[in-house]
C-alpha positions in Angstrom: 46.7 46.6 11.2 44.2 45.4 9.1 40.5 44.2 10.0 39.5 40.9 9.6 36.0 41.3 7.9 37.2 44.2 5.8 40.7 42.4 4.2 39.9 38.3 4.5 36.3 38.1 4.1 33.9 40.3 2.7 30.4 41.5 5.0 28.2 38.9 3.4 30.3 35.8 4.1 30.4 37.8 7.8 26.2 38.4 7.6 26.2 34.4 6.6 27.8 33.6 9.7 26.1 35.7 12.5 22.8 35.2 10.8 22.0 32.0 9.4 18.5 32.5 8.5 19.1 34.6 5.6 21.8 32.2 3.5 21.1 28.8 5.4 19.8 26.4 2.0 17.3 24.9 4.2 16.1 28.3 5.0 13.8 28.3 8.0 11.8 30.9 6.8 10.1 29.2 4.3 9.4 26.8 7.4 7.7 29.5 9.7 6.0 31.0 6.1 2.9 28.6 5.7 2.3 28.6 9.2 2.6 32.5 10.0 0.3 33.5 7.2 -2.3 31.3 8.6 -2.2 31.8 12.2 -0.7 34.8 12.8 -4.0 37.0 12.0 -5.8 34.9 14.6 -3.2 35.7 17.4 -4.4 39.1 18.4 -1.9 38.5 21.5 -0.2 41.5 22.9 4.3 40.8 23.5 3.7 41.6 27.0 1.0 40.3 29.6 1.4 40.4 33.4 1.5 37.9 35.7 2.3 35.1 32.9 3.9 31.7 34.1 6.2 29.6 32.5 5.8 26.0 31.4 8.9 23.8 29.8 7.4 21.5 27.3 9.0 18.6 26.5 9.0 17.2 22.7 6.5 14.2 23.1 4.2 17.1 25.2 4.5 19.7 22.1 3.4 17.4 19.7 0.7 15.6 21.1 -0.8 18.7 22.7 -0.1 19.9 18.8 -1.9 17.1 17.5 -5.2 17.4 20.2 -5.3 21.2 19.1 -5.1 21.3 15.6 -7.8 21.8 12.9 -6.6 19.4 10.3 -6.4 16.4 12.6 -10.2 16.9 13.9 -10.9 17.6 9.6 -8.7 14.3 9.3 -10.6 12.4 11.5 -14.1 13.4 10.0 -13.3 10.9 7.6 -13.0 7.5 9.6 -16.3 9.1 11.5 -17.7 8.7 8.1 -16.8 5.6 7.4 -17.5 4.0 10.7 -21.2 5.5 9.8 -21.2 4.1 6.8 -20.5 0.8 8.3 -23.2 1.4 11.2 -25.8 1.4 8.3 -24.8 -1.6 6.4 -25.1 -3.7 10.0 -28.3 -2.1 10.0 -29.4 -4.1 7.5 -29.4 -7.4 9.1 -32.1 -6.9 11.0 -35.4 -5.5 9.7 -34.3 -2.9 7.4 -37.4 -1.6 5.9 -39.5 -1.3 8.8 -42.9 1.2 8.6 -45.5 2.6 10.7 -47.7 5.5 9.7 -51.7 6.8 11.2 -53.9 8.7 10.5 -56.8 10.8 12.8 -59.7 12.1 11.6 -63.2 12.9 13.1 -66.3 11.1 11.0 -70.2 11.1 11.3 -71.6 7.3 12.3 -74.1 5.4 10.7 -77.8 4.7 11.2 -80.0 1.9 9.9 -83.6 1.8 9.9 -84.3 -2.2 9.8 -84.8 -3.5 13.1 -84.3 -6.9 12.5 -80.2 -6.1 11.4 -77.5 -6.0 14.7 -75.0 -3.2 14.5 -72.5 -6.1 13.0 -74.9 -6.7 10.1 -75.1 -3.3 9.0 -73.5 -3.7 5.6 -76.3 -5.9 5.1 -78.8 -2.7 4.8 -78.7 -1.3 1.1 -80.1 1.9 2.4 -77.6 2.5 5.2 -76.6 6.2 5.9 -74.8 8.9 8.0 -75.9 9.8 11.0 -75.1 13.7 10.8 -75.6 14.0 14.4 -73.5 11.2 15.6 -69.3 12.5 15.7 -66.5 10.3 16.7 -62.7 10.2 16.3 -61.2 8.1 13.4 -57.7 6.3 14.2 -55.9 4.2 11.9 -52.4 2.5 11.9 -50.6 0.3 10.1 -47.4 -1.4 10.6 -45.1 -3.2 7.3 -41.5 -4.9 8.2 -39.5 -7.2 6.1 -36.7 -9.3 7.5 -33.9 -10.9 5.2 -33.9 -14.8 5.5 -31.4 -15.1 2.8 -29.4 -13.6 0.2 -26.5 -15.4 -0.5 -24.0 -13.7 1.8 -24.6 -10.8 -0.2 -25.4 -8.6 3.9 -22.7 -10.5 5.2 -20.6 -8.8 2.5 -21.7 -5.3 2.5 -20.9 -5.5 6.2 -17.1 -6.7 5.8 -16.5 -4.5 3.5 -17.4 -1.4 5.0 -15.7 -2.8 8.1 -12.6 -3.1 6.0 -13.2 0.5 4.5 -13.2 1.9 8.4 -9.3 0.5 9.1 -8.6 1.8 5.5 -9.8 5.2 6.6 -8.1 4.8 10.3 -4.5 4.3 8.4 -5.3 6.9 5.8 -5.5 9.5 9.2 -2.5 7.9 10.9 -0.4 8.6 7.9 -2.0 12.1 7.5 -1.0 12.6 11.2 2.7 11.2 10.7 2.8 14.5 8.6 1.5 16.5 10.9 4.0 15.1 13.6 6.7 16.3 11.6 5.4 19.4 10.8 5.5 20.2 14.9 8.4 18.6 15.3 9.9 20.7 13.1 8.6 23.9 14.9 10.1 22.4 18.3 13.4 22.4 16.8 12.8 25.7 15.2 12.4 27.3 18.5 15.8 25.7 19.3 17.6 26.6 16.9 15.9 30.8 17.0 17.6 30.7 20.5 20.7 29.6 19.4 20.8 31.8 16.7 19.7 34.7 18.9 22.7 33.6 21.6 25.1 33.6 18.3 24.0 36.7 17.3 25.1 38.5 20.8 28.3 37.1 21.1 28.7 39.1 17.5 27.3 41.7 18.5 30.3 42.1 21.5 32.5 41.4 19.0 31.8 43.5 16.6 31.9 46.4 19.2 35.3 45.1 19.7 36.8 45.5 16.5 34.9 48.9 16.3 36.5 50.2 19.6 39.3 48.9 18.2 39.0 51.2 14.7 38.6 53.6 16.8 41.4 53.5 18.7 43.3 53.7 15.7 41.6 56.2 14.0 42.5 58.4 17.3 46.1 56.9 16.9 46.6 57.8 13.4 47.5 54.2 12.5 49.1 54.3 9.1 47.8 50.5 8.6 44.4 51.9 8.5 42.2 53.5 5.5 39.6 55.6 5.4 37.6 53.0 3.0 38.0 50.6 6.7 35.5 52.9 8.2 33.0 53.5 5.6 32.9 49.7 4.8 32.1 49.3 8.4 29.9 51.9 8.9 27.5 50.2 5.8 28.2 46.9 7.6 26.9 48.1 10.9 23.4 49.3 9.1 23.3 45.7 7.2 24.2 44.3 10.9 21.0 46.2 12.4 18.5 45.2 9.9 20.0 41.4 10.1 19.6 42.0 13.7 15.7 43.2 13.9 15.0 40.4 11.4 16.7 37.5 13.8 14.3 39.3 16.9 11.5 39.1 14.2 11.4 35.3 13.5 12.3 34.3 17.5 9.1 36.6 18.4 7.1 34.6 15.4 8.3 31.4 16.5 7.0 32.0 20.2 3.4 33.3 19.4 3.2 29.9 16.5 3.7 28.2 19.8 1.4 30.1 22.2 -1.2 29.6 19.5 -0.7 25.7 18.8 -0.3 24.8 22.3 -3.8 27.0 22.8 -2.4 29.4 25.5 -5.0 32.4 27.0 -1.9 34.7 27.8 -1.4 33.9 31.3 1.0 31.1 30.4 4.4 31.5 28.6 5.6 28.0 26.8 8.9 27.3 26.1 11.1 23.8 25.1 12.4 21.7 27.7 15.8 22.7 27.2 17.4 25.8 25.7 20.1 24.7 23.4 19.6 22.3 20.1 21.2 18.8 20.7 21.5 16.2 18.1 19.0 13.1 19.2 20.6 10.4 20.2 20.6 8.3 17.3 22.6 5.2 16.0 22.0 4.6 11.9 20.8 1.1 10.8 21.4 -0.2 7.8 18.8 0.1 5.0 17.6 -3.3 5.1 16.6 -2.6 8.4 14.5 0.4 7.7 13.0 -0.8 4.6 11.9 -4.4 6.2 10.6 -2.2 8.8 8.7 0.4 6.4 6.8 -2.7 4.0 5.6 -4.5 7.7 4.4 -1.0 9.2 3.8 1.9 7.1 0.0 3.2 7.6 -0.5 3.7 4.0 0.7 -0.1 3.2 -1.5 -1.4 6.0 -4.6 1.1 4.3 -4.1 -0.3 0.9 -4.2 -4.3 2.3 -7.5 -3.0 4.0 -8.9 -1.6 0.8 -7.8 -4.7 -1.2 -10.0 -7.0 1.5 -13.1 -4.1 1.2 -13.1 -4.2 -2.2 -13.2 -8.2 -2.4 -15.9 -8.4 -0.1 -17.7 -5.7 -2.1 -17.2 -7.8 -5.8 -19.0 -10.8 -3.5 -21.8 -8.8 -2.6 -22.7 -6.9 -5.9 -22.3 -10.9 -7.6 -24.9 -12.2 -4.9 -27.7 -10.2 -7.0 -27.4 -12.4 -9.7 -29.4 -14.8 -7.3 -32.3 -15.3 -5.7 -33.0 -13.7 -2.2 -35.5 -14.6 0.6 -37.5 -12.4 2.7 -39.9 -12.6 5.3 -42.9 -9.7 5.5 -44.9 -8.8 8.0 -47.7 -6.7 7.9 -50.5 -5.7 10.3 -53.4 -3.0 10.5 -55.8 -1.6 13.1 -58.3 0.9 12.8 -61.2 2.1 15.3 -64.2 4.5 15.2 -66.7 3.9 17.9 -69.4 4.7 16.2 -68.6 2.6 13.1 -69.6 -1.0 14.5 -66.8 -3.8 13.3 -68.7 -6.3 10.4 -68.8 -9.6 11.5 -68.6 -11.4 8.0 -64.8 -11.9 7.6 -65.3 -11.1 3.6 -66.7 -7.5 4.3 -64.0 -5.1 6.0 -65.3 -1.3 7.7 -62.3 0.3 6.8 -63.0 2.7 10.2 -62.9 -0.3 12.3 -61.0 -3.4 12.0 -57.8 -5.6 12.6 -55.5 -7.6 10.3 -52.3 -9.3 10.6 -50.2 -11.0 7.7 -47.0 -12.9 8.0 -45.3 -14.4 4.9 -42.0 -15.3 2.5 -41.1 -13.0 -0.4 -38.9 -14.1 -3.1 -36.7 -11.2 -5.3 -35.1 -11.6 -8.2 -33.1 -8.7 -9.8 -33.7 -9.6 -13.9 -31.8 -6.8 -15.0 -28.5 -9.6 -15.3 -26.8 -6.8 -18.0 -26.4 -4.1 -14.9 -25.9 -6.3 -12.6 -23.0 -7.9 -14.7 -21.7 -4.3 -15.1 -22.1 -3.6 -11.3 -19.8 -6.6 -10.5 -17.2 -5.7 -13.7 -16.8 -2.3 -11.9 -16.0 -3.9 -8.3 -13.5 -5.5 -10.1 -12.3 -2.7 -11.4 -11.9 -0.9 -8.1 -10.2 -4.1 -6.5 -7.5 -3.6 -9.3 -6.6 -0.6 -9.1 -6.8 -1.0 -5.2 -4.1 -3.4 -5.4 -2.5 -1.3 -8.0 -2.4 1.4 -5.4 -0.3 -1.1 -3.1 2.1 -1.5 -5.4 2.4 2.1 -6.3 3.0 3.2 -2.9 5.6 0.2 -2.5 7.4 1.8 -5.2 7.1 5.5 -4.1 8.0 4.2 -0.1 11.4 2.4 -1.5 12.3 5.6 -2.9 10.9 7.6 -0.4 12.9 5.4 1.7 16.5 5.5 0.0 15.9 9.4 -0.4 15.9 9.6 3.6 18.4 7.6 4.2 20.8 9.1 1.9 19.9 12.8 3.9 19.8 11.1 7.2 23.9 9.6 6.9 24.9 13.1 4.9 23.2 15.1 7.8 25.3 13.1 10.4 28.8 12.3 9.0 28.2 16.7 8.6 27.4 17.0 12.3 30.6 14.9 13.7 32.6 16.6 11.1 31.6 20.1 12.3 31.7 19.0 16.0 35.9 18.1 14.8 35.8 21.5 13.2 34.7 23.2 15.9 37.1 21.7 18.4 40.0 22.7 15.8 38.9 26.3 15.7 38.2 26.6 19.9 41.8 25.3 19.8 43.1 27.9 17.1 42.0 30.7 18.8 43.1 29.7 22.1 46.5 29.6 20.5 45.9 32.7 18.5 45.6 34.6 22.0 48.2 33.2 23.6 50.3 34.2 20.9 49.4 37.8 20.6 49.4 38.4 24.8 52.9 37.4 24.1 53.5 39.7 22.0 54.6 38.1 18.6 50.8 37.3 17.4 49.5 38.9 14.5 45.9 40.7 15.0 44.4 39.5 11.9 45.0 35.6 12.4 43.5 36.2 15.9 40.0 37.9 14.8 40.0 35.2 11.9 40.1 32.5 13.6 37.3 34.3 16.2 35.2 34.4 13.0 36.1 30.9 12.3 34.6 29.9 15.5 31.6 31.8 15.3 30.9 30.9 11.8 31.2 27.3 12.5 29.2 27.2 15.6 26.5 28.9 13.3 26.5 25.7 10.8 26.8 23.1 13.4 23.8 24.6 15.0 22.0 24.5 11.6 23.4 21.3 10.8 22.0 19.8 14.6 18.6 21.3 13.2 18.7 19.0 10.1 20.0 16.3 11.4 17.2 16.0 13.4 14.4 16.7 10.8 16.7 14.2 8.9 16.4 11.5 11.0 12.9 11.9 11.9 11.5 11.7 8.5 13.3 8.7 8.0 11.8 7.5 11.0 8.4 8.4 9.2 9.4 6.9 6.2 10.5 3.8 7.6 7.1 3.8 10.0 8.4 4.4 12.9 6.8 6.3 16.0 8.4 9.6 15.8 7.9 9.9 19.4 10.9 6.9 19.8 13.4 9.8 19.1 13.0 11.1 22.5 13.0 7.6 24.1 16.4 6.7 22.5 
């Protein structure tokens, strides 16, 4: 009697099977890599904490609470802040934007006259006026300049638009940054899934792997001729791979819950865990790729961004061509100073500079002559409003491809799930019918701990399979502009 995993498969195609992690292609742990190195010095959680409740999060939960808690989307959204500012400024400019006040404060002798015949508002009229060392008073002096645009060719009206069309560029620019983020937590959501799975798996081969070893032992003790001493040692190095494999599956589960307690920001006192406890394909009915790509040209963020940038651009060529012309201001000006002991000059020609008032109100007229740079400054707007619309086109291109790429995963992923869901019915049934054959007697040992590892192996990859054919179908959701969050509401 012969054992399964040492005569009709060798220990790694066994290791493959009880622990996926190590020989799946998509390899989860270059999922969990990226995020471990950068969070997991911050944790500083301990395994176990008293009096810690438990919370079931649900998909949509996880990834908005994700999303409200993670760096990168508040870096993200620095940059519509920044735009939104920058439009805040040019609105600014419609209404007085060079407006100035400044005063000054001093303290200053008076003056004295010594002609009788001259009143305190003739003074200037005395050649031999001087200070009056003894006579102190405060100086105060303010003056006030504004200039108001009457009209400049549209060129304010311009500036405005095109910052306000640079603001919903910047807004898509971080709703397609966040699609990426989306999946990036979906993907951990699913991860978790599929660690518990994995774990489950992972006991059930550990019981059966005592099995077969109470079972080598047996017929060690029996002296069964059908088994060689090269049995045992080939088990005994597979039960030392099996440990490490073992402590390695523990390893990731335990890194995949403290990722979550991090991202979903909890103190200790709250344990998170997914709504449900086994990986499920999302229900999910394939289009065809019309559909997704007539969806994906009408909603993707980055399309939407581009169109936004084309119309800030154009309104940015109008108003760098509006210098060419003529613009029209109105200033205002106005001045007030007083020293009471410097007496206000009644003749309208002679100003005290210590004590007067004066008010101006008139049209200015600007012309920028500098017509080379300013021909330059309107050939580079262009510029930018080409490549702009370049950029469109671009991303069309990449979006198709990025498109036909995630479709092509999205049917492989599921025509693999149904098939392994046929498989796995086909092996429950073999080994049901293994085991009825050997309680009757006329079974062979071997066929029935082959098709057991059939089972297990093919639960492994329809687990795995689940796992992608949900990462699948969400970034083609992405790629086809779809709320990611619809997954959950199909």
């Amino acid at each position: 009697m012969e054992l399964f995993f040492l005569n009709n498969i060798d220990p790694a195609t066994f290791l493959r099977c009880i622990y996926p992690y190590y020989y799946n292609s998509y390899n989860m742990k270059h999922l969990y890599l990226s995020l471990i190195a950068a969070l997991i010095i911050q944790l500083g959680l301990s395994d176990h904490l008293s009096a810690q409740d438990t919370v079931r999060v649900s998909l949509p939960e996880f990834i908005e609470r994700g999303l409200e808690r993670s760096g990168q989307t508040a870096y993200l959204n620095n940059a519509v802040d920044l735009a939104e500012n920058r439009a805040d400024q040019a609105r600014n400019q419609r209404f007085l934007p060079r407006i100035e006040l400044s005063t000054q404060h001093g303290v200053i002798p008076g003056v004295v006259s010594q002609r009788d015949d001259l009143t305190a508002g003739e003074f200037y009229l005395d050649p031999n006026l001087s200070n009056d060392w003894e006579d102190w008073a405060i100086f105060t002096r303010a003056e006030l300049s504004a200039v108001q645009p009457i009209f400049t060719w549209g060129a304010i009206n311009s500036a405005i638009e095109a910052t306000e069309h640079a603001v919903r560029a910047a807004e898509f620019q971080f709703e397609a940054e966040k699609k990426e983020i989306e999946i990036q937590l979906l993907e951990l959501y699913y991860s978790y899934l599929l660690a518990l799975e994995m774990d489950r798996i992972l006991v059930d081969a550990e019981s059966q792997m005592r099995q077969v070893e109470r079972q080598l032992r047996e017929m060690e003790e029996d002296g069964d001729p059908d088994l060689k001493q090269s049995d045992i040692f080939k088990f005994e190095i597979f039960k030392a791979e099996f440990e490490v494999q073992r402590v390695e599956v523990q390893q990731s589960l335990d890194s995949v819950r403290r990722i979550w307690s991090y991202a979903l920001g909890s103190d200790g006192s709250v344990v998170f865990l997914p709504e449900q406890d086994f990986i499920e394909a999302v229900p999910f009915e394939l289009e065809p790729f019309s559909f997704y790509e007539a969806i994906a040209m009408d909603s993707r963020a980055e399309l939407r961004g581009a169109e936004a940038g084309i119309e800030a651009t154009s309104k940015s060529i109008d108003a760098v061509r509006s210098q060419n012309y003529p613009s029209l201001f109105l200033g205002l000006s106005g001045s007030y100073a007083n020293t009471p002991n410097r007496p206000r000059q009644t003749n309208p020609f002679i100003i005290n500079n210590t004590n007067y008032a004066s008010a101006a109100v008139g049209l200015s007229i600007r012309q920028n002559l500098n017509f080379l740079s300013t021909r330059t400054n309107v050939a580079r707007a262009e510029i930018e409003h080409r490549r702009v619309r370049n950029l469109k086109d671009a991303l069309s291109d990449g979006i198709t491809l990025e498109l036909n790429e995630r479709y092509r995963e999205a049917v492989v992923a599921q025509t693999k799930v149904r098939q392994l869901e046929e498989v796995l019915t086909i092996s429950r049934n073999w080994v049901r019918q293994e085991q009825l054959d050997y309680d009757f007697g006329f079974g062979e040992v071997d066929d029935l701990i082959e098709s057991v590892q059939k089972e297990l192996e093919t639960r492994v990859e329809l687990k795995q399979n689940v796992f992608e054919l949900n990462t699948k179908v969400a970034t083609l959701y992405k790629a086809a502009g779809i709320p990611i969050n619809q997954l959950s509401l199909n």
